[in-house]
Backbone atoms as SQL, in Angstrom:
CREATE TABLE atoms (id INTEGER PRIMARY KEY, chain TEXT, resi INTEGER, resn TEXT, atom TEXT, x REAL, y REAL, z REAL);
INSERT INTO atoms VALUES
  (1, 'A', 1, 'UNK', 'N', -25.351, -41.472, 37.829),
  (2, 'A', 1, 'UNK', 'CA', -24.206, -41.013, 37.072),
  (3, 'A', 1, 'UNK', 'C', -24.169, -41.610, 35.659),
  (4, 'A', 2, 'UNK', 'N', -24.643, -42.672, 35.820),
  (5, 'A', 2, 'UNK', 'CA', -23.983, -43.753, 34.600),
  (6, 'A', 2, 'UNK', 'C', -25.250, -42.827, 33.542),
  (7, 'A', 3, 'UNK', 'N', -26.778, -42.368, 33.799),
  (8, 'A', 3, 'UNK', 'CA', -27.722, -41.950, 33.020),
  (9, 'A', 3, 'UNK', 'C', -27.627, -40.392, 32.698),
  (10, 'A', 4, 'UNK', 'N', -26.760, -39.480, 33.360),
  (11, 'A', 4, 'UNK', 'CA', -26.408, -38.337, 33.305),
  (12, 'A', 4, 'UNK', 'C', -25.355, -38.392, 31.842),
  (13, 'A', 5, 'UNK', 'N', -24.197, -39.347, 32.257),
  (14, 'A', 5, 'UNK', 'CA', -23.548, -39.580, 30.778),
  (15, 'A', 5, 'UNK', 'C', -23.925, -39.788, 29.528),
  (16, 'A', 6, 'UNK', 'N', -24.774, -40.866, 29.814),
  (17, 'A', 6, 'UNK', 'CA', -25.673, -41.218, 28.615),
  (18, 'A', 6, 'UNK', 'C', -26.326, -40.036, 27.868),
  (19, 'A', 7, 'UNK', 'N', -27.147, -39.518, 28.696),
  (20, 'A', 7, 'UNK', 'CA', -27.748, -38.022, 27.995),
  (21, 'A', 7, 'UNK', 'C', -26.463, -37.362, 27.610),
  (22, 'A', 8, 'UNK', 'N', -25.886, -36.410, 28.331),
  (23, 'A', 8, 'UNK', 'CA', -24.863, -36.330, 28.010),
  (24, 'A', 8, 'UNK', 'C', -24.243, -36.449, 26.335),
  (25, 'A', 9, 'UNK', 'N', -23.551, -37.853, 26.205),
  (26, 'A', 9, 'UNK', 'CA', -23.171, -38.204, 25.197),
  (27, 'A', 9, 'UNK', 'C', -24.095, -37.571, 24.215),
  (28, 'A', 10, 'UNK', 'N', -25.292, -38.011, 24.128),
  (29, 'A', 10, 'UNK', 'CA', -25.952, -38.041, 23.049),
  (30, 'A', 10, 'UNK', 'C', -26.382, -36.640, 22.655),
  (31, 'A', 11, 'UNK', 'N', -26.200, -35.816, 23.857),
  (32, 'A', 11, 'UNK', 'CA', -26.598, -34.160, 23.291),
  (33, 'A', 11, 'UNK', 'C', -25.192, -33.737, 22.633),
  (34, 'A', 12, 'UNK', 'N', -24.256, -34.173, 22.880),
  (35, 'A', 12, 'UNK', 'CA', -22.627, -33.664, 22.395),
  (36, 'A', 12, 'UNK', 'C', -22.859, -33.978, 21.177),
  (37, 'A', 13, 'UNK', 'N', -23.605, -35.567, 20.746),
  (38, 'A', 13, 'UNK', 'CA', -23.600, -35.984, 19.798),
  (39, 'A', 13, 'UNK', 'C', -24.757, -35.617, 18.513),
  (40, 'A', 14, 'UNK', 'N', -25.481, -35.394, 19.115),
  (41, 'A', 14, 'UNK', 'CA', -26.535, -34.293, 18.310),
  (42, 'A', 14, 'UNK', 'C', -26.431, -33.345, 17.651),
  (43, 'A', 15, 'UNK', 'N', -25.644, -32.226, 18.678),
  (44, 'A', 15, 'UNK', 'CA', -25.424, -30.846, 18.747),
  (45, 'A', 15, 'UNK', 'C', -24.274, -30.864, 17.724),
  (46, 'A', 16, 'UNK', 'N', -23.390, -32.007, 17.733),
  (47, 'A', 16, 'UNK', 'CA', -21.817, -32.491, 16.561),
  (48, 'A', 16, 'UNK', 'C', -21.732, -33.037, 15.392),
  (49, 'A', 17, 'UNK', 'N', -23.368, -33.602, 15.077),
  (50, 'A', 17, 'UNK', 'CA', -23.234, -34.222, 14.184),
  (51, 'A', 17, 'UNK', 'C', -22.973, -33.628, 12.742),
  (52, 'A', 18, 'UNK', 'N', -22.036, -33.837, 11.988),
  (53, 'A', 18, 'UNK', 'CA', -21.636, -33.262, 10.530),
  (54, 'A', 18, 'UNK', 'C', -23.009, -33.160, 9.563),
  (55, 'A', 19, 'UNK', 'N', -24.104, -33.877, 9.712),
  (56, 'A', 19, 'UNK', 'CA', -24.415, -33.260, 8.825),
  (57, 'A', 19, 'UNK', 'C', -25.851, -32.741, 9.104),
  (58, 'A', 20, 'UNK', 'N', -25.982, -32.523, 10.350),
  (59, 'A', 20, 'UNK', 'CA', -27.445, -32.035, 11.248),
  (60, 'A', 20, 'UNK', 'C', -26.617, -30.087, 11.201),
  (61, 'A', 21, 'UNK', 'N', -27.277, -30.204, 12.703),
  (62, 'A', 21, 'UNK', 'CA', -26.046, -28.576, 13.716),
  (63, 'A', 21, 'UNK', 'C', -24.489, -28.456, 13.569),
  (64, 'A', 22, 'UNK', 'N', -24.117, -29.931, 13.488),
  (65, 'A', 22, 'UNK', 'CA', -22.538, -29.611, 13.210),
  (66, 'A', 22, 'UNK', 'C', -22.108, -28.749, 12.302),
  (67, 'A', 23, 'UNK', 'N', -22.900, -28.993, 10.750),
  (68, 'A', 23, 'UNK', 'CA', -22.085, -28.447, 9.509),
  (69, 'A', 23, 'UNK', 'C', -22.099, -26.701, 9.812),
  (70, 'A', 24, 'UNK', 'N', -22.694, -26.066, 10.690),
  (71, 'A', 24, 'UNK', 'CA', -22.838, -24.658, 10.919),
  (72, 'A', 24, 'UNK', 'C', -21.236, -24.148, 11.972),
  (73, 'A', 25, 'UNK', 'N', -20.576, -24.996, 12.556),
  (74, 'A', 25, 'UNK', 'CA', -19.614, -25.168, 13.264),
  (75, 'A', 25, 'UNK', 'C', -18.286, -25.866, 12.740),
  (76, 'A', 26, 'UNK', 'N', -18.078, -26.212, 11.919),
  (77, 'A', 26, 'UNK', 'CA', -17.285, -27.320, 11.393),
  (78, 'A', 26, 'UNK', 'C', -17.776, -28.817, 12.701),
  (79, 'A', 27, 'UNK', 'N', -18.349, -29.464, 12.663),
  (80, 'A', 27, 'UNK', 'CA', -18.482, -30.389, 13.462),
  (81, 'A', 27, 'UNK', 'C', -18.003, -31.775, 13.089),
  (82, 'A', 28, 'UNK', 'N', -17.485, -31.539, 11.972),
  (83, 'A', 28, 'UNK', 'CA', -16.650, -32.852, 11.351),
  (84, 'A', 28, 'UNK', 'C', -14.708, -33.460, 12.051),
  (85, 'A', 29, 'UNK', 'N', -14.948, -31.967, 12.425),
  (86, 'A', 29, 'UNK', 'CA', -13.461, -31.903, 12.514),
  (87, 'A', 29, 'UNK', 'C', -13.213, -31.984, 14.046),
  (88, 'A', 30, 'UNK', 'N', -11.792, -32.058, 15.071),
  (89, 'A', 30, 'UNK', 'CA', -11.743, -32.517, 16.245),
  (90, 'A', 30, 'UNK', 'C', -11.697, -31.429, 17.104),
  (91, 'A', 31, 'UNK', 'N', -11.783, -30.957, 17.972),
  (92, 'A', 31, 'UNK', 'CA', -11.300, -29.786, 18.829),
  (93, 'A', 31, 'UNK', 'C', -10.135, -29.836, 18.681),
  (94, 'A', 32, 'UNK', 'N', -8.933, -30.348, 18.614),
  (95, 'A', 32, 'UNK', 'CA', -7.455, -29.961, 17.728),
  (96, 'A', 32, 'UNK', 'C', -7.684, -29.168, 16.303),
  (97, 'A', 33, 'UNK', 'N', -8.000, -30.005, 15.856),
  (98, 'A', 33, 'UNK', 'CA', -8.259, -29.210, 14.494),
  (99, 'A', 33, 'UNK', 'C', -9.027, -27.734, 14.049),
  (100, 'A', 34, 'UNK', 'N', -9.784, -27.524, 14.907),
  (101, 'A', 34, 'UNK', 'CA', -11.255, -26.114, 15.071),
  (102, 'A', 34, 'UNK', 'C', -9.910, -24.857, 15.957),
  (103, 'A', 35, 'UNK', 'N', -9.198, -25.543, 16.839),
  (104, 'A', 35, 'UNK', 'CA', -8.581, -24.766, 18.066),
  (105, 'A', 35, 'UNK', 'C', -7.459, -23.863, 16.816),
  (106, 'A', 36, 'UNK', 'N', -6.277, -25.159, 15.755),
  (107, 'A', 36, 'UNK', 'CA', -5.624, -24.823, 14.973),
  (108, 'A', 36, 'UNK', 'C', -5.873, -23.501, 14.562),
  (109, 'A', 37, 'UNK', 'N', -7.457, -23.264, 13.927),
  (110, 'A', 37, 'UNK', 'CA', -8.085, -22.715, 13.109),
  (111, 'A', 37, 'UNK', 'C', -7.924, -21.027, 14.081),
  (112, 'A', 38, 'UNK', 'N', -8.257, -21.462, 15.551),
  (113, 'A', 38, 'UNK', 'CA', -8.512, -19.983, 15.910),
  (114, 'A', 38, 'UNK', 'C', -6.996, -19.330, 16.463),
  (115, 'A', 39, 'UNK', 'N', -6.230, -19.976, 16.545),
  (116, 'A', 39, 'UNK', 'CA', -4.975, -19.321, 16.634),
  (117, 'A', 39, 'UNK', 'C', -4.347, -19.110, 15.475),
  (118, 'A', 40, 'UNK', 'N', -4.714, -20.109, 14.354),
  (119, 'A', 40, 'UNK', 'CA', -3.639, -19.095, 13.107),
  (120, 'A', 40, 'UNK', 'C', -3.503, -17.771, 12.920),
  (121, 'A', 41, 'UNK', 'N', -2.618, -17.586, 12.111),
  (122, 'A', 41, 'UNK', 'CA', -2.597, -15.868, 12.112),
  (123, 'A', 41, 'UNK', 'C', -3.102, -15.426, 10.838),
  (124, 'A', 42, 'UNK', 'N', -4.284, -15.466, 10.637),
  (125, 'A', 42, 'UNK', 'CA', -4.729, -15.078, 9.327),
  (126, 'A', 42, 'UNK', 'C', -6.210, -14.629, 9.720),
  (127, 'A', 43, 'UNK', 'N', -6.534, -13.804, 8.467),
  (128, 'A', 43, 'UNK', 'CA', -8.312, -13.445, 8.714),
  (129, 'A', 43, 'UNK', 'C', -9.317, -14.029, 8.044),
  (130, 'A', 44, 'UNK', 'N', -10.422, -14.147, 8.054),
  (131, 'A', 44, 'UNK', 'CA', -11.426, -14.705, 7.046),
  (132, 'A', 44, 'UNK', 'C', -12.628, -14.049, 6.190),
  (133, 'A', 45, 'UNK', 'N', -12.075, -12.613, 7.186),
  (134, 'A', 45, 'UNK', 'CA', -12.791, -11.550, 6.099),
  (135, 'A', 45, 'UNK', 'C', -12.109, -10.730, 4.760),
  (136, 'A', 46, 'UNK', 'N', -10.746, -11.250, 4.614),
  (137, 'A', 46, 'UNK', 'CA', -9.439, -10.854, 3.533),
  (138, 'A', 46, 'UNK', 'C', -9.734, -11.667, 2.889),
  (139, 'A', 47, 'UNK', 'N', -9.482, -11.310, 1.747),
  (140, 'A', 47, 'UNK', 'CA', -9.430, -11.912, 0.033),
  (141, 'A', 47, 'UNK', 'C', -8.379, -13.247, -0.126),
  (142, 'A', 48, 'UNK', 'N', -8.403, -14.563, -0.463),
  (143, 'A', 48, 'UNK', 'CA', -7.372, -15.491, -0.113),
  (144, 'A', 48, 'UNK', 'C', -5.869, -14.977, -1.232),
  (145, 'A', 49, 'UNK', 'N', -6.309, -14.162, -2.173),
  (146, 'A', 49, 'UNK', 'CA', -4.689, -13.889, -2.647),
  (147, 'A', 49, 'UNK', 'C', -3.962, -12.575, -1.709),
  (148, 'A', 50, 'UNK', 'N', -4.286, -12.359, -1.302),
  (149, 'A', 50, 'UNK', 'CA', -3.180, -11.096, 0.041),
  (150, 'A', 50, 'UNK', 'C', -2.510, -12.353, 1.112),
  (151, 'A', 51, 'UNK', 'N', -1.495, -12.181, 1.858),
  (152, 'A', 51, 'UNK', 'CA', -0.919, -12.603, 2.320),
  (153, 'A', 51, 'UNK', 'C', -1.528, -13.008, 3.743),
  (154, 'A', 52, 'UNK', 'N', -2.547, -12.156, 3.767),
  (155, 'A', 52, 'UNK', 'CA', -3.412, -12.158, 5.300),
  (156, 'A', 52, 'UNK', 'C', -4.150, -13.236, 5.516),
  (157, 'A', 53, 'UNK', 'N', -5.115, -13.325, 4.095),
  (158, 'A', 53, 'UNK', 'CA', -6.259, -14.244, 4.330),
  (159, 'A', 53, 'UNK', 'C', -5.809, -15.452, 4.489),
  (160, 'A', 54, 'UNK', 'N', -6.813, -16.338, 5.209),
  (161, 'A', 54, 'UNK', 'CA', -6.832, -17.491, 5.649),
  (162, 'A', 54, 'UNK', 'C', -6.762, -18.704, 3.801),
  (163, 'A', 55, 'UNK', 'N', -6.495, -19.765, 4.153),
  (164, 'A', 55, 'UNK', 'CA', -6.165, -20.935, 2.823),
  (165, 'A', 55, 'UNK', 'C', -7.741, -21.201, 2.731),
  (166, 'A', 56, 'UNK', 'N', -7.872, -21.630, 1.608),
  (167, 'A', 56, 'UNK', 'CA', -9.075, -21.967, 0.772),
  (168, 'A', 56, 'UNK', 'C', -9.975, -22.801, 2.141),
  (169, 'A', 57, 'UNK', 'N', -9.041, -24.023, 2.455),
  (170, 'A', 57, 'UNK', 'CA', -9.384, -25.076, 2.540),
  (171, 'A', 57, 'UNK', 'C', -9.752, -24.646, 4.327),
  (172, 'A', 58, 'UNK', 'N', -9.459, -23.759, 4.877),
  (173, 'A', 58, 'UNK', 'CA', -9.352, -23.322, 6.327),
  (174, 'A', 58, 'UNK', 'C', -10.467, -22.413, 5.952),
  (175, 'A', 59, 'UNK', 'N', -11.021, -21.926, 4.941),
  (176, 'A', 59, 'UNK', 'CA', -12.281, -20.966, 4.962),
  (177, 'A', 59, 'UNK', 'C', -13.483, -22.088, 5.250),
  (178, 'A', 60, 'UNK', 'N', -13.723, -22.858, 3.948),
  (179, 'A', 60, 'UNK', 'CA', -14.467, -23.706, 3.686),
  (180, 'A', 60, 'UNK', 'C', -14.677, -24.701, 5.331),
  (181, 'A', 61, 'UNK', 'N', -13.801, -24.927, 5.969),
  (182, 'A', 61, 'UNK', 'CA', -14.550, -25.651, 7.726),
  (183, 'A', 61, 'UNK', 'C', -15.189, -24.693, 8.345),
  (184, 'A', 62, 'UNK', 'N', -15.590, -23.513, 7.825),
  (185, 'A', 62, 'UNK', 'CA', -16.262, -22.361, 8.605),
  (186, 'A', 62, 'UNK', 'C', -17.565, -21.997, 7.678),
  (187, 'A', 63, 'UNK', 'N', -17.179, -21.839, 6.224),
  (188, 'A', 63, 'UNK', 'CA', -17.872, -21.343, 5.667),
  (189, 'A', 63, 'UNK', 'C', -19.146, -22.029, 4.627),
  (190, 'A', 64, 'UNK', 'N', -18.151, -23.743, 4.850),
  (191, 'A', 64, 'UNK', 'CA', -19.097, -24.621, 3.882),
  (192, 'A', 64, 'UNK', 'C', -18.114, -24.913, 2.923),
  (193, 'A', 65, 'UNK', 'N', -18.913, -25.604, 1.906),
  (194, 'A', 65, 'UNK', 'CA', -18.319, -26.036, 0.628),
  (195, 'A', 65, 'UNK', 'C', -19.023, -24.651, -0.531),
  (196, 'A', 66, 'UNK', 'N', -19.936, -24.071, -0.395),
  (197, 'A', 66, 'UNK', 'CA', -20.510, -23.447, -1.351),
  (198, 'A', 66, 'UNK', 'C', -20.611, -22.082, -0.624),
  (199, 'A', 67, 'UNK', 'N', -19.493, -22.137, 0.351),
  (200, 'A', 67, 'UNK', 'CA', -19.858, -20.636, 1.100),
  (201, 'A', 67, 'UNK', 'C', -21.603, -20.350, 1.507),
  (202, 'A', 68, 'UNK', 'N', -22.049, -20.858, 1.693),
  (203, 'A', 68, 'UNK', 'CA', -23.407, -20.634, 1.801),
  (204, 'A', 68, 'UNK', 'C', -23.318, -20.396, 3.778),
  (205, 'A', 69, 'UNK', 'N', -22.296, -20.211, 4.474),
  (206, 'A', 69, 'UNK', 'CA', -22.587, -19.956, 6.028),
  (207, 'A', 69, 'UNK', 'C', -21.541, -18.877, 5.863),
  (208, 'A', 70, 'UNK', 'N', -21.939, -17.986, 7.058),
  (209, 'A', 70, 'UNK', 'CA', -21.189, -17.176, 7.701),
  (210, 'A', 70, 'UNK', 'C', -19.717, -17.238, 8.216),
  (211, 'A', 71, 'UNK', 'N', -18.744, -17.510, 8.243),
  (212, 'A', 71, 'UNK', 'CA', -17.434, -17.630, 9.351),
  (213, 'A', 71, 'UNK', 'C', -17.771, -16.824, 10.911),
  (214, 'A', 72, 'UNK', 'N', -18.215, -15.944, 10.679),
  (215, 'A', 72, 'UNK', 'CA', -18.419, -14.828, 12.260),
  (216, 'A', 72, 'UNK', 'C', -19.174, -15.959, 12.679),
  (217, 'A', 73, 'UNK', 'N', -20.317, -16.088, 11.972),
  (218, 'A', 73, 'UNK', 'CA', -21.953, -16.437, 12.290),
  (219, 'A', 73, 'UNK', 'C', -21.191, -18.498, 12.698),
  (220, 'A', 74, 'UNK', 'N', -20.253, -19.175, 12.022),
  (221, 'A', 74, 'UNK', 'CA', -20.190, -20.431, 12.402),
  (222, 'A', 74, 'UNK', 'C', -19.314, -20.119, 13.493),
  (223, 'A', 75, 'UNK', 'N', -18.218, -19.535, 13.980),
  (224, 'A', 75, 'UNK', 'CA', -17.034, -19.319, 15.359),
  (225, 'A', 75, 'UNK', 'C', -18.260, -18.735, 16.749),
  (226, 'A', 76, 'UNK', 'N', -19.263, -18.195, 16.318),
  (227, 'A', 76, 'UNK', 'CA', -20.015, -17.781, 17.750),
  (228, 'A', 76, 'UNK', 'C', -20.842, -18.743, 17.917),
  (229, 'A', 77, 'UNK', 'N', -21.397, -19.619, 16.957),
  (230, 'A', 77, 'UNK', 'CA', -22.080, -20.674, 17.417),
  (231, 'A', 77, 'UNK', 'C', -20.610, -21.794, 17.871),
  (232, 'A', 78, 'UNK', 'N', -19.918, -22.142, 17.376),
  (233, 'A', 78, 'UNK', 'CA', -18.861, -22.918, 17.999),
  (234, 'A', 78, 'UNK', 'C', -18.465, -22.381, 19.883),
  (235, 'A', 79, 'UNK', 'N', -18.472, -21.476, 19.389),
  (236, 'A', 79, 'UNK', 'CA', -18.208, -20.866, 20.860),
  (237, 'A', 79, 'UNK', 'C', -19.345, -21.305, 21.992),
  (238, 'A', 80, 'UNK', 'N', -20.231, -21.129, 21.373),
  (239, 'A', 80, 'UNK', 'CA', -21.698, -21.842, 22.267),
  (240, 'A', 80, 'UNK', 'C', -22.046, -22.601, 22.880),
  (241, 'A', 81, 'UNK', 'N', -21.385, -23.751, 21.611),
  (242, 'A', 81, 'UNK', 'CA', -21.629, -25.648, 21.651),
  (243, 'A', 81, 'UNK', 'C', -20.514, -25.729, 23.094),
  (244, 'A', 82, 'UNK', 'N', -19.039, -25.583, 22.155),
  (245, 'A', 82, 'UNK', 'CA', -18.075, -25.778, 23.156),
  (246, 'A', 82, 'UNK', 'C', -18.052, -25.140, 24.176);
């Protein structure tokens, strides 16, 4: 048991790390924080000045700092990990 954890840990921790596989997932942030993200009521394919789209700062844990990832393409790999 005690060596099942161990692995364990360390694949959670691999697969999470911010700046390996994580940054494709938001992996910086907590499962509170990622969960926030999928119940708000906003979209991430809307323009951020309409009332719909999601806040700057709620794109960017999906999309990057330079937009350079997907949002669809980072929530189905999140879906994966978790």
């Amino acid at each position: 048991p005690l060596f099942f954890t161990l692995l364990m840990a360390a694949v959670v921790g691999i697969l999470t790390y911010p700046e390996g596989t994580g940054r494709y997932f938001a992996g910086k942030f907590t499962f509170r924080e990622t969960l926030a993200d999928f119940i708000a009521n906003c979209t991430f394919t809307l323009s951020n000045i309409t009332s719909q789209g999601c806040s700057k700062e709620r794109l960017e844990r999906w999309t990057g700092i330079n937009h350079e990832f997907n949002a669809l393409n980072s929530l189905a790999i999140y879906f994966c990990v978790y």
